[in-house]
MARBA-3410 file (N, C-alpha, C, O; in Angstrom, 1 decimal):
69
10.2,26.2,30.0,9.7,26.5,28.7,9.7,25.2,27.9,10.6,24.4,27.8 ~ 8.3,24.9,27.4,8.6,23.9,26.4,9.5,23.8,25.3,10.2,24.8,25.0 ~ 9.8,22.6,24.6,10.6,22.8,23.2,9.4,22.6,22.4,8.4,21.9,22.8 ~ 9.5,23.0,21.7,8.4,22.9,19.7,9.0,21.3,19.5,10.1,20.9,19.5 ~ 7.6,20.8,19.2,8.1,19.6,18.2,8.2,19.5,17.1,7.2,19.6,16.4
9.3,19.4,16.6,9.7,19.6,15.2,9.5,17.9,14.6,9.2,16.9,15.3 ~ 9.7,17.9,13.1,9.2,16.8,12.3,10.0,17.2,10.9,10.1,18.4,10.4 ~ 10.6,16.1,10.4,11.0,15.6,9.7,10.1,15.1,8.2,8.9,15.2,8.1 ~ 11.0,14.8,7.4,10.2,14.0,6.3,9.1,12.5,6.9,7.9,12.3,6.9 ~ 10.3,11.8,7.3,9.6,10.3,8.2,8.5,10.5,9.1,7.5,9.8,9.1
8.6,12.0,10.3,7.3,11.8,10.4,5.8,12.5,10.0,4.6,12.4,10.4 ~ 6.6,13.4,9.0,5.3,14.2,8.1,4.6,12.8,7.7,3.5,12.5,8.0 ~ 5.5,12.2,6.8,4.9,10.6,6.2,3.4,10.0,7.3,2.1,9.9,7.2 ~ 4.3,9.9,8.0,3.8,9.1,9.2,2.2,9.6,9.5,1.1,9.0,9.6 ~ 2.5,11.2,9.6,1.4,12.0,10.2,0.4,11.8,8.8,-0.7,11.5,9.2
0.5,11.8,8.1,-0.3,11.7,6.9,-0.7,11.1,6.3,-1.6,11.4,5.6 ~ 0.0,9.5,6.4,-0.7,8.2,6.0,0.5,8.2,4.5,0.2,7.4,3.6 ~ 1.4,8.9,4.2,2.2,8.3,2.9,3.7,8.3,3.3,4.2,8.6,4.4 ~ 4.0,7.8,2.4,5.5,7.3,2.6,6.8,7.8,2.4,7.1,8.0,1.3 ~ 7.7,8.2,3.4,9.0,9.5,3.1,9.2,9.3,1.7,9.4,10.5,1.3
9.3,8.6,0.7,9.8,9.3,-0.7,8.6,9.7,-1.4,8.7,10.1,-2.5 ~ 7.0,9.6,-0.8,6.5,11.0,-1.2,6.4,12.4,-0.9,6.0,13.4,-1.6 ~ 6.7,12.2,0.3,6.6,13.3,1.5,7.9,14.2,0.8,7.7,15.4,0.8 ~ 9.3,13.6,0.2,9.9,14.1,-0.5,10.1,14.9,-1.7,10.7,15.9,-2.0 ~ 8.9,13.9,-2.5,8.4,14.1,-3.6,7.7,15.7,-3.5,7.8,16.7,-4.3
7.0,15.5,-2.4,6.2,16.9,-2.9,6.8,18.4,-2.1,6.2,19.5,-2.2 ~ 8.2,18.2,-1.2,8.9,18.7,-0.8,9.3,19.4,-2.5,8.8,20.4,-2.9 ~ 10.1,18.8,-3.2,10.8,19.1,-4.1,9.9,20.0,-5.4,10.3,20.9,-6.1 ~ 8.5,19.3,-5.3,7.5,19.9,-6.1,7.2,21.0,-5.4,6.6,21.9,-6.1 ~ 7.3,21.4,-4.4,7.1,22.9,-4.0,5.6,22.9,-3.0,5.1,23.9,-2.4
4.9,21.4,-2.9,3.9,21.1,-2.4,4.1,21.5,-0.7,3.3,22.3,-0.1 ~ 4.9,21.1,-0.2,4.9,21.4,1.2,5.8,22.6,1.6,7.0,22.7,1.2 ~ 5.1,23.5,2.7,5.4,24.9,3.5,7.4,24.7,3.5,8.1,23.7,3.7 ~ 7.9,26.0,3.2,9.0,25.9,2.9,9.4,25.7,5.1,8.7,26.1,6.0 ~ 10.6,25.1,5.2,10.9,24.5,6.2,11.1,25.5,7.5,11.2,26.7,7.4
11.1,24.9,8.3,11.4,25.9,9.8,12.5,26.5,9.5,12.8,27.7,9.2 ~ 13.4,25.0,9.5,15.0,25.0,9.9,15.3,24.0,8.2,14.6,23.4,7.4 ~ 16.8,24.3,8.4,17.7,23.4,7.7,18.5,22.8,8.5,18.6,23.5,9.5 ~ 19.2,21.7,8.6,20.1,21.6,9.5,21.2,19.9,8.5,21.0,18.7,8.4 ~ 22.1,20.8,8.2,23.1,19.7,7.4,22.3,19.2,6.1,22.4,18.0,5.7
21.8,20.2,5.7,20.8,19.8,4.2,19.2,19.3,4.6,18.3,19.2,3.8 ~ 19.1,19.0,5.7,17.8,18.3,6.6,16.9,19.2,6.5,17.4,20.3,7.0 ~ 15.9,19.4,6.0,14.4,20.3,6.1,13.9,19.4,7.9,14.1,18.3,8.4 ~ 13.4,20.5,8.2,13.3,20.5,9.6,12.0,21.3,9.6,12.1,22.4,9.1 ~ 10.7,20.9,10.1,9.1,22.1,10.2,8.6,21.6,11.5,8.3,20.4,11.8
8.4,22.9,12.4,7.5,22.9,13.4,6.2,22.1,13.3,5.6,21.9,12.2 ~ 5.9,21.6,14.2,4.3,20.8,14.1,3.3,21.6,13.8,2.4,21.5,13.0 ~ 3.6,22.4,14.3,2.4,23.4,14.1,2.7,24.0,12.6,1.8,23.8,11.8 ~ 3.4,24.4,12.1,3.6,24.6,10.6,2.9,23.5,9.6,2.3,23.9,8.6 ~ 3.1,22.6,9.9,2.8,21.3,8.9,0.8,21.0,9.5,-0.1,20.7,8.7
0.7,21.1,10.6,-0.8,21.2,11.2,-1.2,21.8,10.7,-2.3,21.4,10.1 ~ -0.8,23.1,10.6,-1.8,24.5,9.6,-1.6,24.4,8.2,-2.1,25.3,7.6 ~ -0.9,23.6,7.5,-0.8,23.5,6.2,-1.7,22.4,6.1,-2.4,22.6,5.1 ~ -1.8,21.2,6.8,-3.0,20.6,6.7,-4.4,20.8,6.6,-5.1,20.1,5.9 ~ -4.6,21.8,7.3,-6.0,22.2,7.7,-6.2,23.3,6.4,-7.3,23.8,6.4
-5.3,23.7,5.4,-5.3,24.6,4.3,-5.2,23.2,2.9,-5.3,23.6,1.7 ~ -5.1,21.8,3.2,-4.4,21.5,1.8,-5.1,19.5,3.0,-4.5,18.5,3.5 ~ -6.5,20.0,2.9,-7.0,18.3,2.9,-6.9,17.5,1.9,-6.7,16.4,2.4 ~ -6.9,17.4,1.0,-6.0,16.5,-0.1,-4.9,15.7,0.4,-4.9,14.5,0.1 ~ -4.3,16.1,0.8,-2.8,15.5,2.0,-3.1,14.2,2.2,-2.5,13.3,1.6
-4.3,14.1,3.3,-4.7,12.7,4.1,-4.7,11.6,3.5,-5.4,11.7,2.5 ~ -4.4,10.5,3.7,-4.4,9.1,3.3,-5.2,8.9,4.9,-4.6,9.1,5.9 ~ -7.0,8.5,4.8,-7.3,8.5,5.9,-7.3,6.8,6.1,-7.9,6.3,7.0 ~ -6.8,6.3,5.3,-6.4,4.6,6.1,-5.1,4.5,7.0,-4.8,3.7,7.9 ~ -4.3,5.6,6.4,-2.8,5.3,6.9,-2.6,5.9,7.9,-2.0,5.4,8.8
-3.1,7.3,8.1,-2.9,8.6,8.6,-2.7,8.3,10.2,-3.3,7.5,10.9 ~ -1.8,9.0,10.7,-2.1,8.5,12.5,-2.9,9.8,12.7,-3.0,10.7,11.9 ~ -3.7,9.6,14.2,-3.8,11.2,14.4,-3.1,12.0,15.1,-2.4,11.9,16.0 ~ -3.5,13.0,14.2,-2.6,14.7,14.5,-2.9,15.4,15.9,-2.3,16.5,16.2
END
């Protein structure tokens, strides 16, 4: 069985072209899909959660920074 790749703040950032204390930022603003998991206060989201929140909320992209998804 595979495992799910899960993602963090650092690599939502990453995935998106902006930087963990925005990716924070819009965490707290209610901007991003509430989390998979918690783990020790840690928001924790499947890839696929944060993929399909993408593909609902293109605004997101920083397409200079962005890696691809």
């Amino acid at each position: 069985m595979d495992k799910p790749e899960i993602l963090g703040v650092a690599e939502i950032g990453r995935m998106v072209g902006h930087d963990r204390s925005t990716i924070i930022q819009w965490k707290h603003k209610g901007r991003l899909p509430e989390p998979d998991y918690v783990i020790s206060k840690t928001p924790i989201w499947l890839k696929d959660t944060i993929v399909t929140w993408l593909f609902k909320n293109t605004w997101v992209m920083n397409q200079e920074q962005a890696e691809i998804v």
